[in-house]
N, C-alpha and C positions, 0 to 999 in steps of 0.2 A: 504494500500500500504506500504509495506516492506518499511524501509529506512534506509541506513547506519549511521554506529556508527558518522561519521564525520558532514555527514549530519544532522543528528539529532538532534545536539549540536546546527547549525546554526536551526534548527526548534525552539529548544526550544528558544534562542537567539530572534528569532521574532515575535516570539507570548509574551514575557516577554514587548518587544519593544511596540508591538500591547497594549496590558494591559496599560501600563504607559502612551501612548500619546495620548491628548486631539486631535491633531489631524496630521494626515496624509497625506504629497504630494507623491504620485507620478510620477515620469516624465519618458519619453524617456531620454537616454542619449545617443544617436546616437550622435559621431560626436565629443563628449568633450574630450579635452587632458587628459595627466594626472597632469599636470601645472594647467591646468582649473578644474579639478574634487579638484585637492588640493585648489587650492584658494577658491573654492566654501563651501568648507568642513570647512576649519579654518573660513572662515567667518558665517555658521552657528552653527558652534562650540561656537563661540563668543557671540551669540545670546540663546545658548539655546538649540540650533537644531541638533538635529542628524542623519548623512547622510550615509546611508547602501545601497551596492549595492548588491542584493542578485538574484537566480534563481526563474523566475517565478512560476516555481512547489513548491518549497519552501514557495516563497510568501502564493504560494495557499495553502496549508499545512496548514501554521501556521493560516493563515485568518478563515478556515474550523473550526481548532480545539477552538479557541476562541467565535465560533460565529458568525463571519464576513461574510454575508451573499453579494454576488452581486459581488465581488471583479472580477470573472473570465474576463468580457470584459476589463478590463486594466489590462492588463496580458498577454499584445503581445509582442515583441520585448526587448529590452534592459531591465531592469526597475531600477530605483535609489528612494527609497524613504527618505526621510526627517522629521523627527519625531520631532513637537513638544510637547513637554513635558511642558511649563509654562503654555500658552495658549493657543489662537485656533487662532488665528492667526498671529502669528510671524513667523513660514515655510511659512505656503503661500506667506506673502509678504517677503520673503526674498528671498524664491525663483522667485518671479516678479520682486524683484531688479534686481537681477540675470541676468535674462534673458534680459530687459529692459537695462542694462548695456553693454551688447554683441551686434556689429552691425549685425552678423549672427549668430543669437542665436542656438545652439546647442540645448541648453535642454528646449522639451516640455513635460510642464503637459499633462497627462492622466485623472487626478480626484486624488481622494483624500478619505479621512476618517475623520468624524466629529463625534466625541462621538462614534464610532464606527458604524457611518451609511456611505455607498458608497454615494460620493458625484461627478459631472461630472467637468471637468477641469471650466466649467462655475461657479461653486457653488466655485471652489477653489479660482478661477478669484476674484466673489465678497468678500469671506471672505477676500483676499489680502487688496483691497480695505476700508474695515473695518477701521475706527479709533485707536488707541491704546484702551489697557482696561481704559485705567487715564482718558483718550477723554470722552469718553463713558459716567463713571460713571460721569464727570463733567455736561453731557451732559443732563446727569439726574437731577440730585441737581438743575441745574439751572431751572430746567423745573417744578419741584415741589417747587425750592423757590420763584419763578416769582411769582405765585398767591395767596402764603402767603403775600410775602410784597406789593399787593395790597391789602391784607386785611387789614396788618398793617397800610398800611397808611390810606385806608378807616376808620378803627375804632379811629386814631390818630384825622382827621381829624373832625370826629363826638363828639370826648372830645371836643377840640379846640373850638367847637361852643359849648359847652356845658357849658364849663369855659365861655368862652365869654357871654353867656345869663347870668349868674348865674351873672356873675360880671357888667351887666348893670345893672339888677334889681336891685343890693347890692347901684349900685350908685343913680339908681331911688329912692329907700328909703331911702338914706341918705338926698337927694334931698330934698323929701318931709315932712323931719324930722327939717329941718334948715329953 
């Protein structure tokens, strides 16, 4: 499919976007000001995130020539997507802040992109929900250091009585040396 010189640009522009981000919202934006699309923007700006409103055909385009296999069914109506680029979940939950912050929230997720696979607004839902990466690895460490320092202490606790016998007997034979 032919595509203008203008267009084009915005093709290449999203498929570079697609390339770089760990992962992908996007939503409807039916409804949101431009007070609201800006506040929205500077606050995932802040974070790391970047917030592109582009043409669904376009979307489709760029997603096609990358790779991105599944994208067509969220590819209805308005689309705004939200790229983040640090990790895999910092757009998700910012745009759950987002929303979560508005009593009539304007912008719904559609799904998303993780690693470059189609994921459903559910899959976006839970990565939202995810802990920070800091969380996570803490999460870990604790988990593999828990049953080392039951060994530590186990094997501490096995000298202890080991010194302690060694040091009756030392007193037993002195015992029976006087």
């Amino acid at each position: 499919m032919p595509v203008r010189p203008e267009k084009a640009a915005v093709v290449e522009e999203l498929k570079d976007k697609f390339r770089r981000a760990r992962a992908v919202v996007l939503a409807d934006n039916r409804g949101l000001t431009v007070a609201e699309s800006t506040k929205l923007r500077r606050q995932l700006r802040e974070a790391g995130v970047e917030l592109k409103v582009a043409k669904n055909t376009l979307i489709r385009i760029a997603a096609q020539e990358v790779g991105i296999q599944g994208l067509e069914p969220l590819l209805s109506g308005p689309t705004t997507l939200a790229f983040g680029y640090t990790d895999e979940v910092t757009a998700p939950k910012m745009i759950k802040e987002f929303i979560a912050r508005d009593r009539n929230p304007k912008l719904e997720v559609k799904g998303g992109l993780l690693d470059g696979r189609v994921i459903d607004a559910e899959g976006v839902r839970a990565l939202a929900d995810l802990p920070p990466r800091e969380v996570l690895i803490a999460q870990v460490i604790a988990g593999v250091q828990a049953p080392l320092a039951g060994v530590v202490g186990a094997v501490n606790g096995i000298l202890a009585q080991v010194v302690w016998a060694i040091d009756a007997r030392i007193r037993q034979l002195e015992g029976a040396t006087a």
